[in-house]
ChimeraX commands (.cxc) that place a marker at each C-alpha (Angstrom):
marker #1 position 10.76,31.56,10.38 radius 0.5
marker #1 position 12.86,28.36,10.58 radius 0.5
marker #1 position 12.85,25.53,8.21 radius 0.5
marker #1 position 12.74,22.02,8.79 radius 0.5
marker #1 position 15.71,20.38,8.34 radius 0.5
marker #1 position 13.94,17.59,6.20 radius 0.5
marker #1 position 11.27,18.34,3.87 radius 0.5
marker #1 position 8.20,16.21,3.21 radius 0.5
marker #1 position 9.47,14.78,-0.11 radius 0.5
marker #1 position 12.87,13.88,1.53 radius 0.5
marker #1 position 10.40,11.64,3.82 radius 0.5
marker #1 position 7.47,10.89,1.10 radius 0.5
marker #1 position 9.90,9.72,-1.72 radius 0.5
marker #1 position 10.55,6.15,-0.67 radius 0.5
marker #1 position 6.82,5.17,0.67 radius 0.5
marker #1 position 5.81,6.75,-3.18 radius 0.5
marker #1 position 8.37,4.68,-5.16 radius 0.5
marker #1 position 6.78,1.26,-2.98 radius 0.5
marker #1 position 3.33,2.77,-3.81 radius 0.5
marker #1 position 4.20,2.95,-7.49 radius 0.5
marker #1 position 6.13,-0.34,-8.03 radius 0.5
marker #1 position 3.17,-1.98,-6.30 radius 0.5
marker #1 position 1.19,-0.81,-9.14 radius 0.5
marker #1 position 3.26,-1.53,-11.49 radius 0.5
marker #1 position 3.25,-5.33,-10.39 radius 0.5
marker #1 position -0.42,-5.28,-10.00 radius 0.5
marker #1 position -1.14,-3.77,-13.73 radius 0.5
marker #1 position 0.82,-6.60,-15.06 radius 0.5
marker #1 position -1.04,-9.31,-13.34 radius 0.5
marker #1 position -4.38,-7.54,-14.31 radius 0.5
marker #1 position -3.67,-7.32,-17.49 radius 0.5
marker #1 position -2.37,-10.96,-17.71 radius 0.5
marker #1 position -5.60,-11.57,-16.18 radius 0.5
marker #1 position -7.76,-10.04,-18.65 radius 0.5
marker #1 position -5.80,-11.44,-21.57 radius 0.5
marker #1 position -5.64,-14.91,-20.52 radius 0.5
marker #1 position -8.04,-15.10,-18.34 radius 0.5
marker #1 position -8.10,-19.14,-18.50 radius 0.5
marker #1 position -4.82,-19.19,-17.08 radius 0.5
marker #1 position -4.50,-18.56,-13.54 radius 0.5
marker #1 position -1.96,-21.19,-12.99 radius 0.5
marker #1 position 0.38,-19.29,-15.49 radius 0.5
marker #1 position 0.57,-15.81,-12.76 radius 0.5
marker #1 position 1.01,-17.78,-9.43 radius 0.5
marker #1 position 5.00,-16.38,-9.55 radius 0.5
marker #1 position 3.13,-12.72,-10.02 radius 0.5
marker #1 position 1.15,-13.52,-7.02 radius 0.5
marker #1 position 3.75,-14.80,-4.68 radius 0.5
marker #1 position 6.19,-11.98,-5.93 radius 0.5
marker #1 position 3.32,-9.56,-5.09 radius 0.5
marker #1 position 2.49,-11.39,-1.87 radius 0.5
marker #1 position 6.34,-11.13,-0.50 radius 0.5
marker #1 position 6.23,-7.23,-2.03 radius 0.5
marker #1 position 2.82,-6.29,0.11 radius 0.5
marker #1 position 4.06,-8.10,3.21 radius 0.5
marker #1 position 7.18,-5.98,3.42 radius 0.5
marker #1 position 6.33,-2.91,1.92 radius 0.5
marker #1 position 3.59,-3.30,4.75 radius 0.5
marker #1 position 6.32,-3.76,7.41 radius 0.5
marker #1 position 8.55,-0.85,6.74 radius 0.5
marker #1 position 5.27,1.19,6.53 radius 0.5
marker #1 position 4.96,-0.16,10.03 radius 0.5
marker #1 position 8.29,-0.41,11.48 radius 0.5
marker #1 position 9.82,1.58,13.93 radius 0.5
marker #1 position 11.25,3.64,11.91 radius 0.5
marker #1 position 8.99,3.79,9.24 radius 0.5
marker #1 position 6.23,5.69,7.39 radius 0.5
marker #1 position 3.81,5.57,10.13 radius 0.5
marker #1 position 6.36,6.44,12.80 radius 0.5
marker #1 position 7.27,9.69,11.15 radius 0.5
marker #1 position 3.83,10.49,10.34 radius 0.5
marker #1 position 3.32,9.40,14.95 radius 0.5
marker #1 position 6.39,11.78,14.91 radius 0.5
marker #1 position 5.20,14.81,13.19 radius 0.5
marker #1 position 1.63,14.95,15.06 radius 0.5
marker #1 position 0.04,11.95,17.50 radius 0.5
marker #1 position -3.57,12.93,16.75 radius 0.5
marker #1 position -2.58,10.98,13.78 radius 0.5
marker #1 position -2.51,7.88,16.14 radius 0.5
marker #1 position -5.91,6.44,15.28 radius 0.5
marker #1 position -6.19,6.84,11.47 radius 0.5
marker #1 position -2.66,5.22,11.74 radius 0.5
marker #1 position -3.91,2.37,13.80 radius 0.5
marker #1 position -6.72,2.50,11.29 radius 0.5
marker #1 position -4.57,1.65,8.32 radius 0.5
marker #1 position -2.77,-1.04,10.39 radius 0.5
marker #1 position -5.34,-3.12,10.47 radius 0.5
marker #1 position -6.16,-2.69,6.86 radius 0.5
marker #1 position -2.89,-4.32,6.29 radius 0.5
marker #1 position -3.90,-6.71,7.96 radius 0.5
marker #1 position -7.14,-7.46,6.00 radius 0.5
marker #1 position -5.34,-6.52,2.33 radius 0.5
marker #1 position -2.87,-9.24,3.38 radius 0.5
marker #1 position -5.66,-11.85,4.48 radius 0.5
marker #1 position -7.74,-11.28,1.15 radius 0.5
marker #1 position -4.88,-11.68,-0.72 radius 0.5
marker #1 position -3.61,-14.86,0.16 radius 0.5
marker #1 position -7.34,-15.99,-0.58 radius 0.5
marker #1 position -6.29,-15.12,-3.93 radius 0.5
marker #1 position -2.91,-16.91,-3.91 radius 0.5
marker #1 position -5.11,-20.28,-2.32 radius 0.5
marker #1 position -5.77,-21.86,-5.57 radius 0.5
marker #1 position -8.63,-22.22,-5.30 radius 0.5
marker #1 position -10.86,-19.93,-6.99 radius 0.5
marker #1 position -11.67,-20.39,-10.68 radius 0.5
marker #1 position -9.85,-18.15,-13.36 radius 0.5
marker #1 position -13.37,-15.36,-13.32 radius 0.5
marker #1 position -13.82,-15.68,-9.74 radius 0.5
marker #1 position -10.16,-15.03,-9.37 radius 0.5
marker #1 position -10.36,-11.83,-12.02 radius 0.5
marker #1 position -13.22,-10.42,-10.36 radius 0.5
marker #1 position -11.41,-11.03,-6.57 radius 0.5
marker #1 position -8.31,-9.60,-7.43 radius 0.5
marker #1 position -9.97,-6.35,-9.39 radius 0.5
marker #1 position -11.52,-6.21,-5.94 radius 0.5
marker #1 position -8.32,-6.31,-4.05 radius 0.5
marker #1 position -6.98,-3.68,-6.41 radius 0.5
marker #1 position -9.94,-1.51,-5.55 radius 0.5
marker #1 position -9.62,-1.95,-1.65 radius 0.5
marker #1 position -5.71,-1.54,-1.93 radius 0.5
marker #1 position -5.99,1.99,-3.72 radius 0.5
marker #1 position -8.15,3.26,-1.89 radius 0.5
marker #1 position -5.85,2.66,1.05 radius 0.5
marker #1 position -3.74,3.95,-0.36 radius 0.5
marker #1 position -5.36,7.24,-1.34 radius 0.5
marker #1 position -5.82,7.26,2.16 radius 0.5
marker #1 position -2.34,6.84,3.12 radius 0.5
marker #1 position -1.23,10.03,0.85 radius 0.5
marker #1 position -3.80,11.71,2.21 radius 0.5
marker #1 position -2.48,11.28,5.50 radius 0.5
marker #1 position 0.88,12.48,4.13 radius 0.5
marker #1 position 0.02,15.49,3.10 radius 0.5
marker #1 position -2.12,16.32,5.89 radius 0.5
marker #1 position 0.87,15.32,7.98 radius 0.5
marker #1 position 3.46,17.32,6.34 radius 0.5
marker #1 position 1.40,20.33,5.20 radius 0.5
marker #1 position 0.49,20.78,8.80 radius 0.5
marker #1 position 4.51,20.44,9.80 radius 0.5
marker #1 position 5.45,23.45,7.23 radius 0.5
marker #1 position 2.84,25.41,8.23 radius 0.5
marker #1 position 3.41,25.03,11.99 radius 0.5
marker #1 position 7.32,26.49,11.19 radius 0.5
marker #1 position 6.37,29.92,10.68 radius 0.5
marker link #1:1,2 radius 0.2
marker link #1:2,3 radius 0.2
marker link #1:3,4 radius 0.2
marker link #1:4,5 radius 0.2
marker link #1:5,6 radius 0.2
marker link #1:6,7 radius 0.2
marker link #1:7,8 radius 0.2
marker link #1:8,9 radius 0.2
marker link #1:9,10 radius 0.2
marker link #1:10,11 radius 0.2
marker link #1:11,12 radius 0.2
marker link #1:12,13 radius 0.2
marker link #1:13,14 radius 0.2
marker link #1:14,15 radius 0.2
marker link #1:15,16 radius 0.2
marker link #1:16,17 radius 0.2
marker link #1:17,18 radius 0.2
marker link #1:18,19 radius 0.2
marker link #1:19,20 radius 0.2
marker link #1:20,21 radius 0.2
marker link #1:21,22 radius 0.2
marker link #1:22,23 radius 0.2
marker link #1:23,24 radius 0.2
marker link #1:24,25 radius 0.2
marker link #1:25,26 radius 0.2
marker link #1:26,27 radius 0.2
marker link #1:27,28 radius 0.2
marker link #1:28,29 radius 0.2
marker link #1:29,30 radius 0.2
marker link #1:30,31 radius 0.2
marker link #1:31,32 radius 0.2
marker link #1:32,33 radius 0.2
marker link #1:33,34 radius 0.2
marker link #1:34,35 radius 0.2
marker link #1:35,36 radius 0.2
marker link #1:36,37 radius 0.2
marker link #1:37,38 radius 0.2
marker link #1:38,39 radius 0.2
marker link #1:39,40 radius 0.2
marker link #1:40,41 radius 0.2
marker link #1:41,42 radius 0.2
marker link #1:42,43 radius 0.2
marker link #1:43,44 radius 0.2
marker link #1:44,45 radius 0.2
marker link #1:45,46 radius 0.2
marker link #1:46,47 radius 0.2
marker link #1:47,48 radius 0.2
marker link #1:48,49 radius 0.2
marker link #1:49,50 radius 0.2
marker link #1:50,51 radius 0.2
marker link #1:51,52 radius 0.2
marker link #1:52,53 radius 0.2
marker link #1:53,54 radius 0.2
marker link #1:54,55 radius 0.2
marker link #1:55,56 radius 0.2
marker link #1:56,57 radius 0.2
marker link #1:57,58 radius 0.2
marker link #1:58,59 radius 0.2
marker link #1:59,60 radius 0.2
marker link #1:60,61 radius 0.2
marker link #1:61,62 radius 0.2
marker link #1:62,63 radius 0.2
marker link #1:63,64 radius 0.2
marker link #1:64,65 radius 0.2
marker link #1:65,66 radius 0.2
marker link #1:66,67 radius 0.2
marker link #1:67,68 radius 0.2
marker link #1:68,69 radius 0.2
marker link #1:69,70 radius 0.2
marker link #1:70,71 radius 0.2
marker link #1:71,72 radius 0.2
marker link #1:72,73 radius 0.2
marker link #1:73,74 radius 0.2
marker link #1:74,75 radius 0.2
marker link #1:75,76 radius 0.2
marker link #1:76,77 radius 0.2
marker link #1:77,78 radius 0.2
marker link #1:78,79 radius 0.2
marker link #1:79,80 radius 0.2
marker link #1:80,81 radius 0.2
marker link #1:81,82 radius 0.2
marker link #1:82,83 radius 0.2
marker link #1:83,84 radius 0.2
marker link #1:84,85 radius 0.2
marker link #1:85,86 radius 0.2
marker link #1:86,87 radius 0.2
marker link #1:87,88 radius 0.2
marker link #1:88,89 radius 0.2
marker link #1:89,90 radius 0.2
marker link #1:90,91 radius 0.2
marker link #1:91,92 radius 0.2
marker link #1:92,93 radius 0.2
marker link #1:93,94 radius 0.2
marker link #1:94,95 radius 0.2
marker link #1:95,96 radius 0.2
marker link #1:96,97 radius 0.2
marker link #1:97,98 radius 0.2
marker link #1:98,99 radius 0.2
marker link #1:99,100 radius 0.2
marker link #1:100,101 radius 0.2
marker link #1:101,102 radius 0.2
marker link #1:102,103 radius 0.2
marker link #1:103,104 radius 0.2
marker link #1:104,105 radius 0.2
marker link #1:105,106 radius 0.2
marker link #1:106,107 radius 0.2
marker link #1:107,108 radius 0.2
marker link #1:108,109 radius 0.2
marker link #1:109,110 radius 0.2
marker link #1:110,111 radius 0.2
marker link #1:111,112 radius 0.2
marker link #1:112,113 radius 0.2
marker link #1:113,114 radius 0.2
marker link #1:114,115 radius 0.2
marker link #1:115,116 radius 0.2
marker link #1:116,117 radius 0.2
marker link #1:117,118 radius 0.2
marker link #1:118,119 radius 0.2
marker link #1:119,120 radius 0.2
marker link #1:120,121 radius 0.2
marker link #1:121,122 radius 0.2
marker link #1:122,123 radius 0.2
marker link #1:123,124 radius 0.2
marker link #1:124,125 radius 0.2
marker link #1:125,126 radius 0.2
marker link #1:126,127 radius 0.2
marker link #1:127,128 radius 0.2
marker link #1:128,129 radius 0.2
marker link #1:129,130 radius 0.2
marker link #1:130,131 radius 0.2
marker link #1:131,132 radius 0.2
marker link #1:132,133 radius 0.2
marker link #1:133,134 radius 0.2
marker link #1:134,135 radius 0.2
marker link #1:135,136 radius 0.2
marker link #1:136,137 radius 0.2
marker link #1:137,138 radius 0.2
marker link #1:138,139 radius 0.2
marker link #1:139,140 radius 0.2
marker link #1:140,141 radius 0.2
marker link #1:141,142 radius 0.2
marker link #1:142,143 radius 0.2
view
């Protein structure tokens, strides 16, 4: 039995630190949200920091190099779940900058972002999923 040179966690660590540091970000501005609620104004520097953070956490994911093209690398059957999630980036992005827009009023902007939250975990979950999928299927394959 041979063993792969790099193991899933050497590939899964960095994609998980984004995931969590995304959270991170997005706890704070939900629970600004809920404590102040009457001041959206006050988070617009959370939002554009978490804007800039989604848009390139987004791109490595995509990138050459990145997340999605190891996951292409390990198994192409992955190809349209991948393509899948690519477009979700896509929409996350788009209803978050209807967030950022200014225009909303403090509860619809609550309620729209908790929504956000919701569709971004969920992707996600779907995104680890993937992972392990990927890389459970790549040790197994090396006996």
């Amino acid at each position: 039995m041979s063993l792969p040179t790099t193991t899933p966690s050497d590939k899964t660590v960095p994609i998980n630190r984004e995931h969590e540091a995304l959270r991170q970000l997005i706890e704070s501005i939900a629970d600004r949200m809920e404590n102040t609620p009457d001041q959206s104004e006050a988070i617009g520097p959370e939002l554009a920091t978490l804007a800039n953070k989604l848009a390139e956490h987004f791109a490595s994911e995509e990138e050459p190099t990145g997340f999605y093209a190891q996951i292409l690398e390990q198994d192409a059957r992955f190809g349209p779940e991948i393509a899948r999630l690519t477009e979700e980036h896509a929409e996350l992005l788009g209803q978050f900058q209807s967030l950022t827009s200014g225009a909303m009023p403090p509860a619809d902007l609550a309620n729209a972002f908790g929504r956000f939250r919701q569709m971004l975990s969920l992707h996600e979950g779907d995104e680890n999923r993937l992972m392990l999928q990927a890389y459970t299927d790549e040790i197994g394959s090396k006996d």
